[in-house]
Backbone as a printed PyTorch tensor [residue, N CA C, xyz], in Angstrom:
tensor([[[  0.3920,  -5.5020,  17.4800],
         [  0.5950,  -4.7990,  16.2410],
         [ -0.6690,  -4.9450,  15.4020]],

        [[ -1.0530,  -3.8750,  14.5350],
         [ -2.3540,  -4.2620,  14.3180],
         [ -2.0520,  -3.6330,  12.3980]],

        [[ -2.8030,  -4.6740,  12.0820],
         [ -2.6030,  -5.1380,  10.7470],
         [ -3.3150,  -3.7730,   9.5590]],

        [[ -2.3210,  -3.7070,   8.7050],
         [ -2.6970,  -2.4450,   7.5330],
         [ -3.6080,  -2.5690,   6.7020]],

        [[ -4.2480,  -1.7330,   6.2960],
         [ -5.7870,  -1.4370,   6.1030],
         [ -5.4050,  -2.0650,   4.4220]],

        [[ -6.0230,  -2.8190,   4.1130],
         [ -6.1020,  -3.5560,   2.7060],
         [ -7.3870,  -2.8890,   2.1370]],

        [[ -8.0740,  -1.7370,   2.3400],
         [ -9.2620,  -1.4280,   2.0600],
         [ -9.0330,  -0.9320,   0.3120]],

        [[ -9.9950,  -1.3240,  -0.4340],
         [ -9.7640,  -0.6710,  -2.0490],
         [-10.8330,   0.2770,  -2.4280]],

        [[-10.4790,   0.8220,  -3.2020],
         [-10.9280,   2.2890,  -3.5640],
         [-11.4810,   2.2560,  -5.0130]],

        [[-12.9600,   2.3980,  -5.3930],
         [-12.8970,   2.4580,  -7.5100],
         [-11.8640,   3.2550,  -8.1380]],

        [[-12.4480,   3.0060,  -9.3670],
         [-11.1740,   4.0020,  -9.8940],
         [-12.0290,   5.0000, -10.9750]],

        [[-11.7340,   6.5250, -10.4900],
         [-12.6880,   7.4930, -11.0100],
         [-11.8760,   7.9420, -12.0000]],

        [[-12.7460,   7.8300, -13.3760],
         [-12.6270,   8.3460, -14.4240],
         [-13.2440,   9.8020, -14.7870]],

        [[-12.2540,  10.7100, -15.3930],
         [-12.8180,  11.7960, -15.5030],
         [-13.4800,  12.4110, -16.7440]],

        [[-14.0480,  13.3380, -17.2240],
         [-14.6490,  12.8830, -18.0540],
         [-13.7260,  13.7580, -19.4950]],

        [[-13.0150,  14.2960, -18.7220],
         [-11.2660,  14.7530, -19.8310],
         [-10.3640,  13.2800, -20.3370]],

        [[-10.8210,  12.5070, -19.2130],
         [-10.1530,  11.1260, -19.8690],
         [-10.9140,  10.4140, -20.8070]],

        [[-12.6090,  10.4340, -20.5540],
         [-13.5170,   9.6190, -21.7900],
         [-12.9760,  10.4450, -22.8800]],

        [[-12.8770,  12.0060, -23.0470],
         [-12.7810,  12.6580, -24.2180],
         [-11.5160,  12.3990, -24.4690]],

        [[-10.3560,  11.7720, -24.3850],
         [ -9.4460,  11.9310, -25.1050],
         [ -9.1940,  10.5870, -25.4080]],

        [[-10.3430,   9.3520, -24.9070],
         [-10.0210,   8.1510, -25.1920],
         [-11.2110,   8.1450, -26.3310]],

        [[-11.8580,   8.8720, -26.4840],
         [-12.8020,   8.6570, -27.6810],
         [-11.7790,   9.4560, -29.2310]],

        [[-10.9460,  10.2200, -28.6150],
         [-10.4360,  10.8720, -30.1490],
         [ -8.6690,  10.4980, -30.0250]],

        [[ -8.8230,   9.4570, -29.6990],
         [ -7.2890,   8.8620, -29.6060],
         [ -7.2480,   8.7070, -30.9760]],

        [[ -6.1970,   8.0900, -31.5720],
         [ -5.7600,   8.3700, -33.3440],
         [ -5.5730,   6.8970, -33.4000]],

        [[ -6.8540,   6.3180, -33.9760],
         [ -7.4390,   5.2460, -34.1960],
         [ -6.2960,   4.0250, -35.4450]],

        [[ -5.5610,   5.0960, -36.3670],
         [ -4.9090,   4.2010, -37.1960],
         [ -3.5110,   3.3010, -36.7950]],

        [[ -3.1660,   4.0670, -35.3720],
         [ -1.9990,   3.4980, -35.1600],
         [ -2.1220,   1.5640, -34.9600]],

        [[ -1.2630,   1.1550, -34.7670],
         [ -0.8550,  -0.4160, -34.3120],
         [ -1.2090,  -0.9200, -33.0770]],

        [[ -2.4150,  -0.9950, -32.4220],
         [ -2.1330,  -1.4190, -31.0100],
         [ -2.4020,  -3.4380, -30.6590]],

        [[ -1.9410,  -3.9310, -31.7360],
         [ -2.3990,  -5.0370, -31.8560],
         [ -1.8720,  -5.8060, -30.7500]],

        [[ -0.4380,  -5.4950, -30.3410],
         [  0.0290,  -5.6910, -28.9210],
         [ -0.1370,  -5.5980, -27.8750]],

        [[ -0.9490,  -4.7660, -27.8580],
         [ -1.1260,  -4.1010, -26.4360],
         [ -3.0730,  -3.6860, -26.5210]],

        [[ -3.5140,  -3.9230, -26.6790],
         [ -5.1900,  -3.7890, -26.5610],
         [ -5.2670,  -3.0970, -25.3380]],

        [[ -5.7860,  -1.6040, -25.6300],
         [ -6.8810,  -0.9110, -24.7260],
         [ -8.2190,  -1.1530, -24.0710]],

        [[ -8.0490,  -0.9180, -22.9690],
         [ -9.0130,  -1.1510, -22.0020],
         [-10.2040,  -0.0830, -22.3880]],

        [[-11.4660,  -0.4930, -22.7760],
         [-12.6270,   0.8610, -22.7670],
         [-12.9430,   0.8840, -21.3740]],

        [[-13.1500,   2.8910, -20.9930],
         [-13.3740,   2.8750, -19.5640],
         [-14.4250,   2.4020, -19.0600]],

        [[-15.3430,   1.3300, -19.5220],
         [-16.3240,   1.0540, -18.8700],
         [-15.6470,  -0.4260, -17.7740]],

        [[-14.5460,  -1.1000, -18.3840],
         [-13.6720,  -2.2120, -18.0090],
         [-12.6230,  -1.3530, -16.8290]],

        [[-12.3750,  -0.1850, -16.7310],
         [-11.3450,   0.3520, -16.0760],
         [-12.2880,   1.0720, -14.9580]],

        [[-13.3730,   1.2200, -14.8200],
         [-13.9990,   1.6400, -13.8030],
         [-14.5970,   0.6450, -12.8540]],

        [[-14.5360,  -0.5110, -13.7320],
         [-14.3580,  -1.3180, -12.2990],
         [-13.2700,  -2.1030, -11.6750]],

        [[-12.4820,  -1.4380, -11.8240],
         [-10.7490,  -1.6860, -11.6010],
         [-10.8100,  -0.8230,  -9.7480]],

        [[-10.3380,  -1.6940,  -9.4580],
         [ -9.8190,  -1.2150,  -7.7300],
         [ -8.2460,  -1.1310,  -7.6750]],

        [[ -8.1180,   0.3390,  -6.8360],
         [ -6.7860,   0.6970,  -6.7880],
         [ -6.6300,   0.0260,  -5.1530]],

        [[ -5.0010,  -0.6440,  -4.9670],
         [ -4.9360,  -1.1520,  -4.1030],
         [ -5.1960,  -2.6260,  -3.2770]],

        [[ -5.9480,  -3.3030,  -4.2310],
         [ -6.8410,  -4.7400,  -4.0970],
         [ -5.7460,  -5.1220,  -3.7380]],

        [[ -4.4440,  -5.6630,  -4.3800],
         [ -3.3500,  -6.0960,  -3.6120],
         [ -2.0440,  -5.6940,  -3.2390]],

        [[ -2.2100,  -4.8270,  -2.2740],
         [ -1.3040,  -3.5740,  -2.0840],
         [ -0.6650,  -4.2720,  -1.0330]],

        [[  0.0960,  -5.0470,  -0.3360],
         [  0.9300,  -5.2120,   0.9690],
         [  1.9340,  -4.6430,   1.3930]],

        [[  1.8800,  -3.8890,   2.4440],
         [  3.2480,  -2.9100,   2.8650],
         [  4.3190,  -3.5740,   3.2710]],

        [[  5.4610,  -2.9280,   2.8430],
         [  6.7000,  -3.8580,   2.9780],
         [  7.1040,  -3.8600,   4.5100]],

        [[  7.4710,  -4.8990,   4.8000],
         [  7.7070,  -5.5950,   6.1170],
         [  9.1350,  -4.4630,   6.5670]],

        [[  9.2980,  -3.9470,   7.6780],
         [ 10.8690,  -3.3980,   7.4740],
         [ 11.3860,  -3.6420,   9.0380]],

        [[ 12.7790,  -3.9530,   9.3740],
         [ 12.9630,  -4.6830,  10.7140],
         [ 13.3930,  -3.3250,  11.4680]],

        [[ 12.6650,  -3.2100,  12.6370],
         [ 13.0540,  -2.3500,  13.4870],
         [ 13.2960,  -2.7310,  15.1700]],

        [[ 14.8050,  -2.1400,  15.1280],
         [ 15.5590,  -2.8010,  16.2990],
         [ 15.6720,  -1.4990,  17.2810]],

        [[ 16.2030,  -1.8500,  17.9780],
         [ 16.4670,  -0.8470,  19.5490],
         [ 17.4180,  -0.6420,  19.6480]],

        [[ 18.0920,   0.3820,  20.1410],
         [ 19.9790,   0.7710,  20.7430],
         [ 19.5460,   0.2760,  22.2480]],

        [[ 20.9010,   0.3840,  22.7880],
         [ 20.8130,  -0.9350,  23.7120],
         [ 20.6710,   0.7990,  24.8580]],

        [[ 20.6640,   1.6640,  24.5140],
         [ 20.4300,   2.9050,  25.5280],
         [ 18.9380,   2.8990,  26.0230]],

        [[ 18.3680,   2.5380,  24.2850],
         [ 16.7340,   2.6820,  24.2060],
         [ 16.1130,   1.4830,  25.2160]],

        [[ 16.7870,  -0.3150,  24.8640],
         [ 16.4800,  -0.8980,  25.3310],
         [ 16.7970,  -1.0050,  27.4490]],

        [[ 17.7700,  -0.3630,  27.6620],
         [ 17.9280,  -0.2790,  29.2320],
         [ 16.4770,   0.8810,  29.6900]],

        [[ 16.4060,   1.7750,  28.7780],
         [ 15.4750,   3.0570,  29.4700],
         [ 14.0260,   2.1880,  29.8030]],

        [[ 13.8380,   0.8980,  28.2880],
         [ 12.7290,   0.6110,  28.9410],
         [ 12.3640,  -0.6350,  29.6150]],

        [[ 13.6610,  -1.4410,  30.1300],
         [ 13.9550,  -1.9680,  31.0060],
         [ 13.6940,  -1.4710,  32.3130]],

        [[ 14.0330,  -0.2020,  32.3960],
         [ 13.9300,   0.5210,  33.9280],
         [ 12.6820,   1.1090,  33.8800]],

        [[ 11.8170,   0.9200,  33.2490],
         [ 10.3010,   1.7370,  32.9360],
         [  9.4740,   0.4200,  33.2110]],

        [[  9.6680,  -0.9070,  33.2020],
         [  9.2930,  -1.9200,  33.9350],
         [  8.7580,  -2.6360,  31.9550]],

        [[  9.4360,  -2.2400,  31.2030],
         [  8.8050,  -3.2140,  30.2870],
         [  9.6260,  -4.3270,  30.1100]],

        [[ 10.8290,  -4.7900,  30.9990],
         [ 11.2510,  -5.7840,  30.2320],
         [ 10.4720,  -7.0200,  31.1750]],

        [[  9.6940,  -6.6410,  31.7100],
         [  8.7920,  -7.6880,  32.5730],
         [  7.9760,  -8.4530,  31.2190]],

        [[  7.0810,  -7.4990,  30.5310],
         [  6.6620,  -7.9230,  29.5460],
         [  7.0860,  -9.0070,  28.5600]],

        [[  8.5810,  -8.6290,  28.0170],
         [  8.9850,  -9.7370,  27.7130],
         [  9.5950, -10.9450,  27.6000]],

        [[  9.1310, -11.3050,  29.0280],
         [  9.7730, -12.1310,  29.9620],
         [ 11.4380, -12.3530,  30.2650]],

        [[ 12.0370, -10.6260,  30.3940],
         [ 12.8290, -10.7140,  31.0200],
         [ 13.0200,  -9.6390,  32.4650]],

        [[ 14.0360, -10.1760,  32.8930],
         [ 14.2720,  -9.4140,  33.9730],
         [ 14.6690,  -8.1660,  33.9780]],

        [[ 14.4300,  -7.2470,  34.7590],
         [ 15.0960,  -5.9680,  34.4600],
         [ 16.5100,  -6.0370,  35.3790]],

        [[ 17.8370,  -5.1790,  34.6330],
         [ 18.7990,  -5.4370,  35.3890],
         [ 19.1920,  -4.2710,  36.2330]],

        [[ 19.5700,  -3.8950,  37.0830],
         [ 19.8190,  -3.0600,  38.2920],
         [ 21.4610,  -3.1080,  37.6810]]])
């Protein structure tokens, strides 16, 4: 099984987003919550810790005889049954 690509990506700012973060309406309250200037958000990576969820996948026992008789249950060290 071969392991999912953890690769990260910048994060592109457009330049409809500088213009509407320069004429945002400066009087409101953001004392809670402090904005990021995009020079801090462009070096933000989408994905840095992204892990795909694990999910269990099983066999019907139709699936598992077909590949029993196809010679894979050699592989996992069992016998195939006749």
């Amino acid at each position: 099984m071969s392991k999912a690509s953890t690769r990260t990506r910048p994060v592109k700012i457009s330049s409809r987003t500088r213009e509407l973060y320069e004429k945002r309406d400066r009087s409101l309250d953001h004392a809670d919550v402090p904005q990021l200037p995009p020079a801090q958000w462009a070096q933000g990576m989408i994905g840095k810790y992204y892990r795909p969820l694990k999910s269990q996948i099983s066999l019907s026992k139709a699936r598992r005889r077909e590949i029993a008789k196809q010679g894979g249950a050699a592989r996992w060290g069992k016998k195939a049954e006749d």
